[in-house]
C-alpha positions as CSV (number, residue, x, y, z in Angstrom):
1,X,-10.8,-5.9,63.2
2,X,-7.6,-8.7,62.1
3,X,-8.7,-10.8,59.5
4,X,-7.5,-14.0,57.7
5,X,-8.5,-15.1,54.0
6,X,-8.9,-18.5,53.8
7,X,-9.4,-20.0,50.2
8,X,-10.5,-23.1,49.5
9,X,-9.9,-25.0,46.2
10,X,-12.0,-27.3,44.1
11,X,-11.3,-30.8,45.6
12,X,-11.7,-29.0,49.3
13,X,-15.5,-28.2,48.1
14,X,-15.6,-30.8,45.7
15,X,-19.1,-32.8,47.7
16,X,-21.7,-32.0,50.6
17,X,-19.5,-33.5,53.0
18,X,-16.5,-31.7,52.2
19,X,-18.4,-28.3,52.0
20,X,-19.5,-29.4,55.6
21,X,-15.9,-30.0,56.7
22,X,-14.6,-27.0,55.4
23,X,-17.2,-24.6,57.3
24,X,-16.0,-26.2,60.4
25,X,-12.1,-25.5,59.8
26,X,-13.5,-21.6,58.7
27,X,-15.6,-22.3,62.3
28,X,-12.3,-23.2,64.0
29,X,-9.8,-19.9,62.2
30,X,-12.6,-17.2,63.3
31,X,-10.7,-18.0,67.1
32,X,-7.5,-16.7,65.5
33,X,-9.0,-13.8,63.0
34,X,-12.2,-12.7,61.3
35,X,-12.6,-15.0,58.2
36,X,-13.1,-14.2,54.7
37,X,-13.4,-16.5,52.5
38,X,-13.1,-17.6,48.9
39,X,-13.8,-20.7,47.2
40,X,-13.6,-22.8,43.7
41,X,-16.3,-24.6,41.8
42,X,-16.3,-28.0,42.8
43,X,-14.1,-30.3,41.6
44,X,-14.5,-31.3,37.4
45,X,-17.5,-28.9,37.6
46,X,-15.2,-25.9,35.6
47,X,-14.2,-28.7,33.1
48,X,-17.7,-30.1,32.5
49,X,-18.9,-26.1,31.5
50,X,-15.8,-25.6,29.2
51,X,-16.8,-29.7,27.5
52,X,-20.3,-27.8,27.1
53,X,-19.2,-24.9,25.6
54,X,-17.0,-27.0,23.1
55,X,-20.5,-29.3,22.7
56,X,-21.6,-26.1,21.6
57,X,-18.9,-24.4,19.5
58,X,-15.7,-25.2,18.6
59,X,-14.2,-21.9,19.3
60,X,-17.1,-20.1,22.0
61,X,-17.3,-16.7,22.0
62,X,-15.0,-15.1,24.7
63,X,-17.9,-13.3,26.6
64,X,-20.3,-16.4,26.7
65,X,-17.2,-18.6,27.0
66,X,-16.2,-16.4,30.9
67,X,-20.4,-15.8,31.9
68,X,-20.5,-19.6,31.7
69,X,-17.8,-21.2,33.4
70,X,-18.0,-18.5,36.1
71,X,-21.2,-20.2,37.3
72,X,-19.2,-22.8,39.3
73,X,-18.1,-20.7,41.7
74,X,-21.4,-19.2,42.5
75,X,-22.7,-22.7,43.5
76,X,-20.2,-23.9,45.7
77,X,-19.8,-19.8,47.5
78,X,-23.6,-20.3,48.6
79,X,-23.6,-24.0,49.4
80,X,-20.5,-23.3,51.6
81,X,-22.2,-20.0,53.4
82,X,-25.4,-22.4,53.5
83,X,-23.3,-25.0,55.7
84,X,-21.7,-22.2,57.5
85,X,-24.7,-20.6,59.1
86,X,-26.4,-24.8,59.9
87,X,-23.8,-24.8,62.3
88,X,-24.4,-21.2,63.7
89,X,-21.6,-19.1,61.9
90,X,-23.5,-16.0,60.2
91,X,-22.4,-16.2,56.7
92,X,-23.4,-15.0,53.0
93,X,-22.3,-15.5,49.4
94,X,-21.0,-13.1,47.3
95,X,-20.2,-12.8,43.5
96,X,-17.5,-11.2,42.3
97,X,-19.5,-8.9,40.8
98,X,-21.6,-8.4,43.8
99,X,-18.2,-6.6,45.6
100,X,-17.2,-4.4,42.0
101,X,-14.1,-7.0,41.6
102,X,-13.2,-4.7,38.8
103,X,-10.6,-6.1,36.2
104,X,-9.4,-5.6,32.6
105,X,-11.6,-6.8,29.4
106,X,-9.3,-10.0,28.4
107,X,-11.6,-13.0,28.8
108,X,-10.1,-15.6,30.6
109,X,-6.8,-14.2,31.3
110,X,-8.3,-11.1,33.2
111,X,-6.5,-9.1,35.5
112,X,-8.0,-7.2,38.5
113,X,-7.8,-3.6,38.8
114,X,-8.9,-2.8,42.0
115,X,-11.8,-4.3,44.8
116,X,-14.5,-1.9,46.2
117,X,-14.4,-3.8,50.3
118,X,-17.4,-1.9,51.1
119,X,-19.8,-5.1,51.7
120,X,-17.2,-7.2,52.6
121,X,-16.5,-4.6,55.9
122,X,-20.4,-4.3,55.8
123,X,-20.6,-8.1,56.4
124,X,-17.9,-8.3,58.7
125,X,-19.2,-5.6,60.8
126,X,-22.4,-7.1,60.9
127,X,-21.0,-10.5,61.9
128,X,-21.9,-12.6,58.6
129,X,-18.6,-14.2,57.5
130,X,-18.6,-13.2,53.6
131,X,-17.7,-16.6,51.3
132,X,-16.5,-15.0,48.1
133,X,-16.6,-16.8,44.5
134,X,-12.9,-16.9,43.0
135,X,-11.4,-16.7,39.7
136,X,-13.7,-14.0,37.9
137,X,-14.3,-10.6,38.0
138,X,-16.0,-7.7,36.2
139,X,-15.6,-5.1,34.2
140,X,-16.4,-1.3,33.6
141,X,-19.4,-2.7,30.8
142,X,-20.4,-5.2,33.4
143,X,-19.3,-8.3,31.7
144,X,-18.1,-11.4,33.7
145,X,-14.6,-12.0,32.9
146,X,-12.4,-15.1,34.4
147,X,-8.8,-15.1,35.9
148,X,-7.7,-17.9,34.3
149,X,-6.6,-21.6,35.7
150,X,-5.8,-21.2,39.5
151,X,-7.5,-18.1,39.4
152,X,-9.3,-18.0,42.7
153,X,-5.3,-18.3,44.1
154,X,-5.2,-14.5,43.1
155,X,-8.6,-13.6,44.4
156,X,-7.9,-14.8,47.5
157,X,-4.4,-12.8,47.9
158,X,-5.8,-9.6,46.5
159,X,-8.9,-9.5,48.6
160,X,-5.8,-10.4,52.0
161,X,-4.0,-7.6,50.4
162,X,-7.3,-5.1,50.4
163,X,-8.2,-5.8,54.0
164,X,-4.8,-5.6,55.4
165,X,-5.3,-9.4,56.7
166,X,-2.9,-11.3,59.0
167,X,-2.3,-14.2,56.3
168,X,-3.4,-15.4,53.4
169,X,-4.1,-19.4,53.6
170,X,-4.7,-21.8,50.7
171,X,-6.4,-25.1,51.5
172,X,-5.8,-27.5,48.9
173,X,-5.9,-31.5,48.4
174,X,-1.8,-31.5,49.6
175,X,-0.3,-30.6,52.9
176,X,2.1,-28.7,51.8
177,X,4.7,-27.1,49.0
178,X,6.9,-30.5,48.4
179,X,10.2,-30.3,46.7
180,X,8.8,-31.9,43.2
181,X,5.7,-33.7,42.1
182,X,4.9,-36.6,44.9
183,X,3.1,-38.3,42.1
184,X,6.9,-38.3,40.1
185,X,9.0,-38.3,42.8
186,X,7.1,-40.4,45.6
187,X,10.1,-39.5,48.0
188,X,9.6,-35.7,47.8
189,X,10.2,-33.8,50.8
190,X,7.0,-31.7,52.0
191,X,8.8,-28.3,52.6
192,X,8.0,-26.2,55.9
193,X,8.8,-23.1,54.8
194,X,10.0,-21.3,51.2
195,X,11.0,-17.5,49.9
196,X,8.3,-15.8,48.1
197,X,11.1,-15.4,45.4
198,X,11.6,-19.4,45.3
199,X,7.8,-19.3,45.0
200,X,7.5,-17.2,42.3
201,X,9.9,-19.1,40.2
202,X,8.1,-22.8,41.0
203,X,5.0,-21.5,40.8
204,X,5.8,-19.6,37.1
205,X,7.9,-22.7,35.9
206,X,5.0,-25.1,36.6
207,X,4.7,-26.1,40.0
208,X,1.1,-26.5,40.3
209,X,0.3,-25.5,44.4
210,X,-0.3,-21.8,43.8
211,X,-1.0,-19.2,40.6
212,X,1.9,-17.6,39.6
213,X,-0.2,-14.4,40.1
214,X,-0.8,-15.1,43.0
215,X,2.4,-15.3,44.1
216,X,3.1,-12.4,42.1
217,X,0.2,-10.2,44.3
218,X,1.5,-11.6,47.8
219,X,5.1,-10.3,47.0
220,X,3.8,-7.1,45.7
221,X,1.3,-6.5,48.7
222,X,3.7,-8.1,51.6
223,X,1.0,-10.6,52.1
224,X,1.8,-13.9,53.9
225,X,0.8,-17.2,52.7
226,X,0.4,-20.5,53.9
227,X,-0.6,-23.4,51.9
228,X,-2.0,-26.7,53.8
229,X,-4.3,-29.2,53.4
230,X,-8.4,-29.1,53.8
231,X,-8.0,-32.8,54.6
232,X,-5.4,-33.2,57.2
233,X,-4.8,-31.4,60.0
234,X,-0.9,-30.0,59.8
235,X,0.9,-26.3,59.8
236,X,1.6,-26.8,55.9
237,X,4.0,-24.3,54.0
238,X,4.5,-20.9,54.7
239,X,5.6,-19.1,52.0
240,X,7.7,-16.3,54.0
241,X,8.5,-12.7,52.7
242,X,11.5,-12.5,54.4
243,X,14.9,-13.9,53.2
244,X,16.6,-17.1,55.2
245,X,20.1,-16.4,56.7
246,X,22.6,-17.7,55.8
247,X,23.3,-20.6,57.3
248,X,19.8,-22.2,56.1
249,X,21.1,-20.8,52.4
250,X,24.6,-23.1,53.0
251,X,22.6,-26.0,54.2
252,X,19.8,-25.7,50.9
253,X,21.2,-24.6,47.8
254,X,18.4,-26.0,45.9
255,X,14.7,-25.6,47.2
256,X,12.5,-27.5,44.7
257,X,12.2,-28.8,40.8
258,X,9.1,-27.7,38.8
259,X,8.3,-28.9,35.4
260,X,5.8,-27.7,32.6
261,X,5.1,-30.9,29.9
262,X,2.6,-29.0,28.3
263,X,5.5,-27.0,26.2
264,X,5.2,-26.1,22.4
265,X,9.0,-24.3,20.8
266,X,8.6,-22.4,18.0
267,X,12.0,-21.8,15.5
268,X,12.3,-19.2,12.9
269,X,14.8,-20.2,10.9
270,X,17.3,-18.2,8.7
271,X,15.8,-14.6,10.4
272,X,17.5,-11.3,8.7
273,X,19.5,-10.3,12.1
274,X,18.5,-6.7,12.1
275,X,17.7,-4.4,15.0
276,X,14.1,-4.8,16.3
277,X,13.7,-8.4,15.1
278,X,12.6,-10.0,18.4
279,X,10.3,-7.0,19.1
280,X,9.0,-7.7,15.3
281,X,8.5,-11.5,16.3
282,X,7.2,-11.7,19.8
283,X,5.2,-8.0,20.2
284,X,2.1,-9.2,18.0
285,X,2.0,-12.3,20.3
286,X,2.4,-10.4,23.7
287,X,-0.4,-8.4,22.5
288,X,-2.5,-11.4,22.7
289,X,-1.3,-11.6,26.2
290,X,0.1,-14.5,25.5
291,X,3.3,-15.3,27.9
292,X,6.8,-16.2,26.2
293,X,9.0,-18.0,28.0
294,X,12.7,-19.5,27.1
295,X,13.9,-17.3,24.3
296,X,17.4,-18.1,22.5
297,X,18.3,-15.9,19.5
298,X,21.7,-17.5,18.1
299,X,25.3,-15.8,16.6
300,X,24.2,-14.5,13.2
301,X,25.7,-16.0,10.5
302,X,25.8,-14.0,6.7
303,X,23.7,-11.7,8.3
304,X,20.8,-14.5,9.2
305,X,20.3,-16.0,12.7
306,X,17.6,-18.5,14.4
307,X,15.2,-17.0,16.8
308,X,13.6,-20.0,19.2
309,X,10.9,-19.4,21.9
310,X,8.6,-21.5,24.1
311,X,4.7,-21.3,25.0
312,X,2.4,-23.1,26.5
313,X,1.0,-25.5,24.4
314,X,-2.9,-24.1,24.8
315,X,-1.5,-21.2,23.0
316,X,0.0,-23.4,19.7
317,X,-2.9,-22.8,17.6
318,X,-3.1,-18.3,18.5
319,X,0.8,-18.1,18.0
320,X,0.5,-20.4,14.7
321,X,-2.3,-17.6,13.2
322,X,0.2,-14.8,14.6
323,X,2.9,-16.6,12.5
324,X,0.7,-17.5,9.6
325,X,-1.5,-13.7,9.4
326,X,1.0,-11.4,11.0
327,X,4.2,-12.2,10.4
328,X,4.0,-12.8,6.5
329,X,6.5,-9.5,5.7
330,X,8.8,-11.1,8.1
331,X,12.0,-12.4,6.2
332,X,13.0,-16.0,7.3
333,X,13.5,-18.9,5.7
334,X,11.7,-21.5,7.8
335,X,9.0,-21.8,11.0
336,X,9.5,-24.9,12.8
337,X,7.2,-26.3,15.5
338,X,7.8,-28.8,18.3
339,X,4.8,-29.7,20.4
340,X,7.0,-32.4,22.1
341,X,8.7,-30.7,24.2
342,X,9.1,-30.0,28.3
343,X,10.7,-27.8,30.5
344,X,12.1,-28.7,34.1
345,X,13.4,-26.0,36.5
346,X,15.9,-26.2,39.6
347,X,15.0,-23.1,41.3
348,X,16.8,-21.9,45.3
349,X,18.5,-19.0,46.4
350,X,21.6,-20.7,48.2
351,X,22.2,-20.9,43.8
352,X,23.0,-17.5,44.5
353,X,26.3,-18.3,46.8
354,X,27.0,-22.0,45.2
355,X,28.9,-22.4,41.7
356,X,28.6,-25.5,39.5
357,X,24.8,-26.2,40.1
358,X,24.3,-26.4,36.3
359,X,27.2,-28.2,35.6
360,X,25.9,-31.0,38.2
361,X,22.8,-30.7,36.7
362,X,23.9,-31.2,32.6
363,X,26.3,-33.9,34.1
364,X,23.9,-36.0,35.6
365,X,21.4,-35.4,32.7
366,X,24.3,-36.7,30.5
367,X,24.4,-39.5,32.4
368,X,20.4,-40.1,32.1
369,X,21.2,-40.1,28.2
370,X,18.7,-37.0,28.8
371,X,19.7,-34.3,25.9
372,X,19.0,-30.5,26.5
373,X,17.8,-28.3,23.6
374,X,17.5,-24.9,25.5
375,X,18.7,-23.4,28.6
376,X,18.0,-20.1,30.3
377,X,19.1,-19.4,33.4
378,X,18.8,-16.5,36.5
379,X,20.0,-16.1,39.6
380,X,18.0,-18.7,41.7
381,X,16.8,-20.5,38.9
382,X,18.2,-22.9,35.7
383,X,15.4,-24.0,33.1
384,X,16.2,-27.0,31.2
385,X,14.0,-27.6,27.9
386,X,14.1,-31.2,26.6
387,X,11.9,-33.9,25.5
388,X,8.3,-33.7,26.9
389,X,9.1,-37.6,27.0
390,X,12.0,-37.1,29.1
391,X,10.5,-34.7,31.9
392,X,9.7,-37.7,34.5
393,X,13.2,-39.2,34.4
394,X,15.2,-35.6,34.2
395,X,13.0,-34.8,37.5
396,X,13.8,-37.8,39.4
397,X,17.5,-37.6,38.2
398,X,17.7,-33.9,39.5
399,X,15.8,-34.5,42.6
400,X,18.5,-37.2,43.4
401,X,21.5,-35.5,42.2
402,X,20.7,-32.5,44.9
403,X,19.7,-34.9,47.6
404,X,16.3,-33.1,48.3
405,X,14.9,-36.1,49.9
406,X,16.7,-35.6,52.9
């Protein structure tokens, strides 16, 4: 039998009525494709757990922390298959643990291994549409782990990716993928269709529509996605897996500007430039699974050079203890730390056949009085990171230099 996931995010569940209008757009796609679905908690109702927790304890155990903010997504999966079968569509809830999500042991930043689809085909087979809670998982010991922020994004792509579905769609509070921020760049053009690699980049480099895991899974898996709106009718955004020609590349050399504001850079000063120095500096934080980001190392000098890297900002205070209890032996002569700092990203794949994007880009910055401290580039992608202050303008001065509002 084809199938469609459909995944709906907080806002889209976030009352009654809502819940109500979301069983009949999951009434409406069982016409196209057997639906499966998965769902958020309801809007704020993740952030008023983890505000508990910290009520609580200022630094909640890891387990407790993932069994209690997993709760949301249990309420809204069996309010949703409770609205679903009022207006005659079979349906029933399921936790993650109910269908062996199985994933790695790292609270809150958990990674699925594999899905056992037996009750989901069970459902399916016996008619009940399956609504699926997002975001968490379990493991081998049977403990409830989380996916992170935007986790449910990845649920709902691997579970399209186990079945073999048609599509993948995300219903969200926007209509679309836009070319920035509407809320920074109210002239932002709502995009009808983007490369999973363009994705990929946004979505990693801030761009808030979809999980960069997610993404991540849908390349992987060939699974198609299309993001749209819960509240407006509309096609939305498909985010293809094929490649545009060429003649769309000429006419688009840059697709969209994302931007992070929640940025921390850390500097080691005066490092002894020695083989195996950045492995010595960033392996005990990626064993934290903690992601790194921009990394400069600079021309040593009298044998010493400065090593710089970014993070995000909720992991300041884990990277400061790596610093402070693991890196002790480390010879340097100073650790500097800037929590006011940003990161804006052009990111297309025309790049690929244009020159001189970056020099339009640090010209027009210039122009802004913006000043750059770091810059790493790839082949469809130029990341600029400057004052966390500065990321507003630098967007709406970049979004205007490459014309993306027409």
């Amino acid at each position: 039998m084809k199938t469609i996931v459909l995944k709906f995010g907080g806002t889209s569940v976030g009352s009654i009525e809502r819940i109500s209008a979301v069983a009949k757009i999951i009434r409406e796609a069982k016409k196209e494709a057997f639906p499966i679905v998965v769902v958020s908690a309801m809007s704020g109702e993740t952030d008023r757990l983890i505000n508990l927790a910290n009520e609580i304890h200022e630094n909640p155990p890891k387990r407790e922390f993932d069994a209690l903010i997993s709760t949301g997504e249990k309420v809204s999966a069996a309010l949703l298959a409770m609205s679903l079968n009022k207006i005659d569509v079979p349906s029933k809830s399921y936790s993650a643990a109910q269908i062996s999500m199985r994933t790695t042991s790292q609270f809150s930043k958990a990674k699925i291994i594999n899905i056992d689809f037996t009750r989901i085909e069970e459902a399916i087979q016996n008619n009940f549409v399956p609504v699926i809670t997002g975001f968490q998982g379990i493991t081998d010991d049977g403990d409830v782990t989380t996916l992170g922020r935007g986790g449910s994004d990845t649920t709902a792509v691997a579970l399209a990716a186990a079945m073999k579905s048609l599509r993948c769609d995300i219903y969200t509070d926007v209509d679309g993928i836009y070319t920035t921020d509407p809320n920074v760049v109210p002239e932002a053009k709502k995009l009808d269709r983007i490369t999973m690699e363009e994705m990929l980049e946004l979505s990693g480099q801030g761009a808030k529509v979809m999980q960069v895991r997610a993404v991540e899974f849908a390349n992987k898996y060939k699974v198609p996605v299309r993001v749209l709106s819960s509240f407006t009718s509309g096609a939305g955004t498909l985010i293809s897996l094929e490649e545009p020609d060429m003649d769309t590349m000429e006419k688009a050399v840059v697709s969209g500007i994302a931007f992070q504001k929640d940025q921390s850079k850390f500097t080691f000063q005066g490092v002894k430039d020695s083989p195996g120095i950045a492995s010595s500096i960033l392996g005990p934080i990626a064993a934290e699974g903690i992601e790194v980001d921009v990394i400069i190392q600079n021309i040593s000098n009298d044998g010493k050079t400065d090593f710089t890297f970014t993070v995000s900002s909720t992991d300041r205070k884990t990277v400061e203890a790596i610093c402070n209890d693991q890196l002790q032996d480390l010879d340097y002569d100073n650790l500097l730390i800037d929590n006011n700092v940003g990161k804006v990203s052009i990111v297309g794949v025309g790049m690929r056949t244009h020159a001189g994007i970056a020099s339009r880009a640090f010209q027009a910055l210039a122009r802004a009085s913006i000043n750059i401290s770091m810059i790493s580039t790839s082949e469809i992608k130029i990341t600029l990171v400057i004052n966390v202050d500065d990321v507003n303008n630098a967007v709406q001065v970049l979004h205007s230099e490459f014309e993306l509002e027409k």
